[in-house]
Structures are given as structure tokens and as C-alpha cells.
N, C-alpha and C positions, 0 to 999 in steps of 0.2 A: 355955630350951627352945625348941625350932625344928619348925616343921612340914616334912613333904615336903610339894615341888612337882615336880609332876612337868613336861617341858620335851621337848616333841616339835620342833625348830627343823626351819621348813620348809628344804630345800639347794637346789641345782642342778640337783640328778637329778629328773627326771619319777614323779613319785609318784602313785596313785590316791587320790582323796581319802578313799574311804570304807574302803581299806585303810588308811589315814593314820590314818584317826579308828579304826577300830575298832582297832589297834596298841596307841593309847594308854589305849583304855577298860580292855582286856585286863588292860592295866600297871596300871590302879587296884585292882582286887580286887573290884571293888563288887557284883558280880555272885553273889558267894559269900552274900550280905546278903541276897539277895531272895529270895522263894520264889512258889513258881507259885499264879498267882490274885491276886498282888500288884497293887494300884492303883496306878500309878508314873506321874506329872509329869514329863512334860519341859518344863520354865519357858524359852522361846524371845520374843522378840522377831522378829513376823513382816512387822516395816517398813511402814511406811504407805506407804498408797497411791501409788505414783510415784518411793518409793526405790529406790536401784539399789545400795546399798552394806550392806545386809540381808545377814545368813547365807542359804545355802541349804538347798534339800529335801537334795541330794547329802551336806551334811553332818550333817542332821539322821537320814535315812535309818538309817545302821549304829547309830547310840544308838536307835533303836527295836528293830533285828532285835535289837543286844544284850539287850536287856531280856527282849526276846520269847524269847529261847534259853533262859531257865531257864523258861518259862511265864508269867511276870507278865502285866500289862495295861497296857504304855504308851497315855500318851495326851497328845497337843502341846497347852501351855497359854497364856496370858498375861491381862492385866486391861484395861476399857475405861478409855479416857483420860478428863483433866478438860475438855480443852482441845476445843476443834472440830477438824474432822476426819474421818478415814473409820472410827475404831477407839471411837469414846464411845459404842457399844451392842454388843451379840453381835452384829447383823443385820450390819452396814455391815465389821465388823472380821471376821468370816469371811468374805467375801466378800472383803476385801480381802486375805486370807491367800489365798485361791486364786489371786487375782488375781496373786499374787506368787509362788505355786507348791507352796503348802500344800495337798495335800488328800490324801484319808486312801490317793487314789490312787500319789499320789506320794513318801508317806512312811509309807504301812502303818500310821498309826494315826489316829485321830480327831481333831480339834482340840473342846476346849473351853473356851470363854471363862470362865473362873473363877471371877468374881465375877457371874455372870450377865448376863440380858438386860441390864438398864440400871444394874451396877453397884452396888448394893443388897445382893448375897447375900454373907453371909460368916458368919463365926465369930469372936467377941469373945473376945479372951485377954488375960489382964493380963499387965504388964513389972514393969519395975523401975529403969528408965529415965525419957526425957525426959516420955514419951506417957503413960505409967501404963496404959493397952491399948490393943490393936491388930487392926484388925478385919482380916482374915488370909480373903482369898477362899475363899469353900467349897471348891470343889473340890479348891484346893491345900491347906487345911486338912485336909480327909476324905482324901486320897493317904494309899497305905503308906508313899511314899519318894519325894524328889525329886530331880531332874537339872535345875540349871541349868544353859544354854550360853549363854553371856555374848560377844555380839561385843564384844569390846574398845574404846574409842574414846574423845578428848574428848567432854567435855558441857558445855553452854551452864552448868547450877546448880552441878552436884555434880563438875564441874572433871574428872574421870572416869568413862567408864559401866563399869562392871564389874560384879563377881556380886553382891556389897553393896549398889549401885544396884536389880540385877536383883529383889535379895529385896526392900527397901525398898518401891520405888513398884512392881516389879511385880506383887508377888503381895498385896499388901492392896489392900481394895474400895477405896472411893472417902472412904469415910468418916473413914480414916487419913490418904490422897491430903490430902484437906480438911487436915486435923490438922498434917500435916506444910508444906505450904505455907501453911496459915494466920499463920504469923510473915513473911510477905512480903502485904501488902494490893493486891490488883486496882486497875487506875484505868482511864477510858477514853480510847478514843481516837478524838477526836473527828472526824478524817478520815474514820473510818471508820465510825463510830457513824451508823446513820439513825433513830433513833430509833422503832423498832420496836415497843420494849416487851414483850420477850421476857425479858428480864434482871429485869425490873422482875417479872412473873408466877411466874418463877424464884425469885425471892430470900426467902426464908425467913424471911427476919427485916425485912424492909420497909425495907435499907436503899438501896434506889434507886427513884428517881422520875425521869421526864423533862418538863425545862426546854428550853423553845425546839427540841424535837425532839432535844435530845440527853442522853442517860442521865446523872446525877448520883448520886453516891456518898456515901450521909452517912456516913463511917467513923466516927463516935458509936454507929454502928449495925453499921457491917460488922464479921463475926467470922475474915473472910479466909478463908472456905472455898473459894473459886474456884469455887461453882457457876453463876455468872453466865459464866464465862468458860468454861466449856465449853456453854452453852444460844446466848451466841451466836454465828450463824452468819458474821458477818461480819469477827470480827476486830476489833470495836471497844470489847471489854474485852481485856487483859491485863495480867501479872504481872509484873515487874521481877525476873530471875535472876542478875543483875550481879554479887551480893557484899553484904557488907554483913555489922553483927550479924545482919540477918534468915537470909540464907541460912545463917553460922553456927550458928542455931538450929535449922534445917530439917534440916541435918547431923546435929547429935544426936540429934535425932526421926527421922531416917531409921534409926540405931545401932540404938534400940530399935523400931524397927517389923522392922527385921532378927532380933533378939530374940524379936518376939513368933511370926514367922512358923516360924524355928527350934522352938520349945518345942512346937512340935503334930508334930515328928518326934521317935521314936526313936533314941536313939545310932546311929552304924556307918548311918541310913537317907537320907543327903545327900552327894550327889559335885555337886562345881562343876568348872566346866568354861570355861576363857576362849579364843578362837580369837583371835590378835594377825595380824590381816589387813585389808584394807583400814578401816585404819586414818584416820578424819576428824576432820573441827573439830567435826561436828557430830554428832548421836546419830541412830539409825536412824528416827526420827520427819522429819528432814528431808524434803524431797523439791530440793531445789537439787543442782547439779551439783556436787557435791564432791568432790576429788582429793584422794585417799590423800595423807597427810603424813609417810608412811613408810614401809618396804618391809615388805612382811608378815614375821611373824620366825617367828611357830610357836603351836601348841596348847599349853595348860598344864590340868592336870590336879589337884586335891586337892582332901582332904574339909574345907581350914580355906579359908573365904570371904574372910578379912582377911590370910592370907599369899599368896593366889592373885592380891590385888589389890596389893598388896607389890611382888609379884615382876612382876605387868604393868606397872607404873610404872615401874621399876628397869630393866625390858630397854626399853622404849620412850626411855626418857632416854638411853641405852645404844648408842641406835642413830639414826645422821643424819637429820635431816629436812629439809624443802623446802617451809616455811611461809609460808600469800601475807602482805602487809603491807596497810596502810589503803590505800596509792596504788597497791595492784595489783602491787606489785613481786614478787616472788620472793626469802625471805630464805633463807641455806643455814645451817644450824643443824646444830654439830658435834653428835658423840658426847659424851655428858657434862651436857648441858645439862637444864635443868627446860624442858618442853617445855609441859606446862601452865600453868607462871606466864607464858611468854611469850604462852601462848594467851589461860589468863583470870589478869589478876595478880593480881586482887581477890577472887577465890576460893581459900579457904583449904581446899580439897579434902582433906588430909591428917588433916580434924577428924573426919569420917564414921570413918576408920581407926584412931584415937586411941581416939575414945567404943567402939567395936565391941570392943578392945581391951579395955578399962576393962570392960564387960558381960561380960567372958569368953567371947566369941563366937571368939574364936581370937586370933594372935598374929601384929605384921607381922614377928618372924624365921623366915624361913626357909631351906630345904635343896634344893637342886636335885636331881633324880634324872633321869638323860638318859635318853630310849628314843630311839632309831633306827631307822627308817622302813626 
């Protein structure tokens, strides 16, 4: 059994984006599902501060007027990070959404940070999974129905950022975040370490102390919840996303935070949504100058999360890229190729898609369905 994917491929012809996008919403049906007074989530990545490779308002725009046409209540969401930064409170990560072009001016509806002020607010559901439950940000927990739109792209851990990713670390509090990263252990780093002791008032379980001015880890004690690494300011704890059994782990616990975030919708009340355009090495948290590694190809559209990530794998491999190498070089990389093991080899990116699989969260065969712009 195969899910549709729906497959809006950008062409040659000068298109409006927001006819582009609303074209393709049309072609889902989703719109039939809602009813007026509806509380409806748009789960968007609003790029950190200084990114330049973020979705835009123009494309976020027509997914709100759509919703807004049967009467519902959109509303632009996402969660605060672990890690330091402009996005680890409501305060700094709205701000930073305007700063980037979110505001309720620009896309007719409100933004709210989901998991609250500082990360804390949510809704505890149980799996049946890696986690056993998943604390699932209020706000997108309390929604009638949600719309994620997923920029497409590599990622440093989970080898691809897609809608999977999207549900996993974006929409649960920080408590999951922990849960889920906690199979990879923090360490510091000591260039950057001034030994502040911010880390040390942080840590919950008293397993850092500072020797000689610089932070020490007793992992006899640490439970790897990354809370040190998002308290400090400088960059001189973090997490090793390289590969490993650990991140293997992180993957299955990502499946079921997927899961848990799922089970507080109603059938027929989830459309995902993947944009395959500036397409990077890096995930929209960057802020480095990073050049697209391939030509944008098109919008993808369905209500199954793990064939929508299927099928953005499958046309990205599909299609050429122009990958830099360690000496700066420029490699050209045909059609055909795994375009993520050349990026990360040591991520077994395919495990997230496998366990989601295995959950019954949907299926990676799928069915193309073309709309044309």
C-alpha cells in the first residue's frame, strides 16, 4: 500500500509563489476537514537570527488565507531551542521571527511560540516507542489541526530536515528535546569555556563543577539532557551530532516523539507540507553563508509524514548537485547519487524513516500525483 504525494515541480515559467502554493493546497483537500472556529497550527521554522535560507512570509501567506477561507483560526507556530542563541525563550525567538519577516502583519496571523516563555509548557502523552511519552508543546498539543511546512534540506544529526524532523524536535517542549538528545553526552569546550559558572547553577543534577576556571563534567552524574548547553552563552559546552550508536538512538526517539505528537490529532486533521528549494548542508538554524546544493525542484504535499520524506530524498538524489569538499574545492555530483552519505556518511538518516514505519506513522512507498502550476 502507497501513499499519495502530491508533486508541484517548480519549471521555467515565471510563477507567483502564493498562486504556486495555494494551487497545491487546493489539490490536497484538507480544507474540507476544517470547520470555522477551528484552532489550526502552522508548524514553520522561522530561521535564526541572520539566516538567509528560511522559508518566507510570501510562502507562508496563502496557507493562512487558506485556512482562514473556511473560518478556522490559523496561527504561525514553532518551539524554543536547547542550544544558545536568539530562539531558547518566546522573548528573543519572536523577535527574531519579525526580524526575519514574520509578523502577524505580514502573514495575517499571530505567531506563537508553543512550548512557552522558557520551554516548560506542554502536554505529556504516552507512546509505545523508544520514549514511552512525549511531552508535545501546549499549544500544538491544544490545536484543532495541524499544517506543517518543512523547508527541505541536510542536517548536521538527523542527516535530513523534513516534516519527521519538523514533528520530532519541533513541536515537543524541551523536556523530550532532553530525552531525545540525551543518548549523545555534552562536553566542553575549553577554548571557549570562561569559566562563568552559569552551567554549573544550571545543572540539575550537580554534575558540573569548575576546576582551574574551566567547567568539568562528571558524566557519573550527567543524564545528557543538554541543559547546560543551551544556559551557556558562549559556546563552550556542546554535543557531538557526527553519527554514532548515540545518534542511532536519537533517531528512534525522534520516530516516537513523532508519535506522541501525532496521537493528540484527529484522523483527516494533519497536512505536511515539504518546499525542495534552497536546498543546504545546513538546517535553517545556521546563520553561515551557505549555497544551495541544488536547484530548487518543487512543493510536495500529503497527509503521510514518512512518505513525503521518501519522496524528498528520492528527487534530491534525483537531481545534480555542486557539493563544496574539505579543501574548498567544488565536487559535481551526478543524478543518482546518495547525496546525504556524501554529506554525512556516518549518519544513518534512513533509521528515523524505518522506526516511523514500524509505529504506523505512515509508509516510505509512495505515489506521485502532479499538479501544474
Amino acid at each position: 500500500m502507497s501513499s499519495e504525494v502530491l508533486f508541484l515541480r517548480f519549471s521555467r515559467r515565471v510563477h507567483n509563489i502564493g498562486k504556486v502554493m495555494g494551487k497545491i493546497l487546493e489539490a490536497t483537500g484538507f480544507r474540507e476537514g476544517l470547520r470555522e472556529g477551528e484552532l489550526v497550527a502552522i508548524k514553520l521554522h522561522f530561521g535564526e537570527r541572520g539566516n538567509i535560507r528560511h522559508l518566507r512570509p510570501q510562502i507562508v501567506k496563502p496557507i493562512v488565507d487558506y485556512v482562514k477561507s473556511v473560518g478556522a483560526l490559523p496561527f504561525l507556530t514553532d518551539t524554543t531551542t536547547l542550544y544558545s542563541g536568539f530562539r531558547r525563550n518566546a522573548v528573543e525567538y519572536i523577535e527574531t521571527a519579525a526580524l526575519n519577516g514574520f509578523t502577524i502583519g505580514s502573514v495575517g496571523a499571530p505567531i506563537i511560540i508553543a512550548d512557552g516563555l522558557t520551554g516548560d509548557d506542554y502536554i505529556e502523552v504516552e507512546t509505545k516507542g523508544a520514549l514511552g511519552s512525549v511531552a508535545v508543546a501546549s499549544a500544538i498539543a491544544k490545536a484543532d489541526a495541524l499544517i506543517t511546512l518543512t523547508h527541505f534540506k541536510f542536517h548536521l544529526s538527523f542527516g535530513i530536515g523534513g516534516a519527521l524532523k519538523n514533528l520530532a524536535m519541533g513541536c515537543c517542549a524541551r523536556k523530550t528535546k532532553f530525552d531525545m538528545h540525551a543518548a549523545a553526552k555534552p562536553r566542553v569546550v575549553e577554548e571557549k569555556c570562561i569559566g562563568c559558572g552559569i552551567c554549573v547553577k544550571r545543572c540539575r543534577w550537580g554534575a558540573i563543577t569548575i576546576v582551574d576556571r574551566k567547567a568539568v563534567i562528571d558524566y557519573s552524574k550527567c543524564v545528557g539532557c543538554g541543559d547546560c548547553v543551551a544556559a551557556c552563552r558562549y559556546g563552550g559546552i556542546s554535543i557531538s551530532w557526527r553519527g554514532g550508536k548515540e545518534i542511532e538512538e536519537m533517531l528512534r526517539r525522534a520516530a516516537d516523539a513523532v508519535n506522541g505528537v501525532l496521537s493528540t490529532f484527529d484522523e483527516g486533521k494533519v497536512l505536511f507540507i515539504n518546499v525542495l528549494a534552497n536546498i543546504t548542508r545546513l538546517c535553517d538554524c545556521a546563520t553561515s553563508l551557505e549555497a544551495p546544493l541544488v536547484p530548487d525542484i518543487g512543493i510536495l504535499a500529503s497527509r503521510d509524514p514518512v512518505a513525503i520524506d521518501q519522496a524528498s530524498v528520492d528527487l534530491v538524489n534525483s537531481t545534480p548537485a555542486i557539493i563544496p569538499k574539505d579543501n574548498g574545492e567544488l565536487e559535481f555530483v551526478p543524478p543518482g547519487r546518495d547525496k546525504v552519505e556524501l554529506l554525512y556518511p556516518n549518519i544513518k538518516w534512513n533509521i528515523l524513516l524505518e522506526e516511523a514505519e514500524k509505529l504506523g506513522i505512515g509508509t516510505r512507498k509512495y505515489r506521485f500525483k502532479y499538479i501544474f502550476a
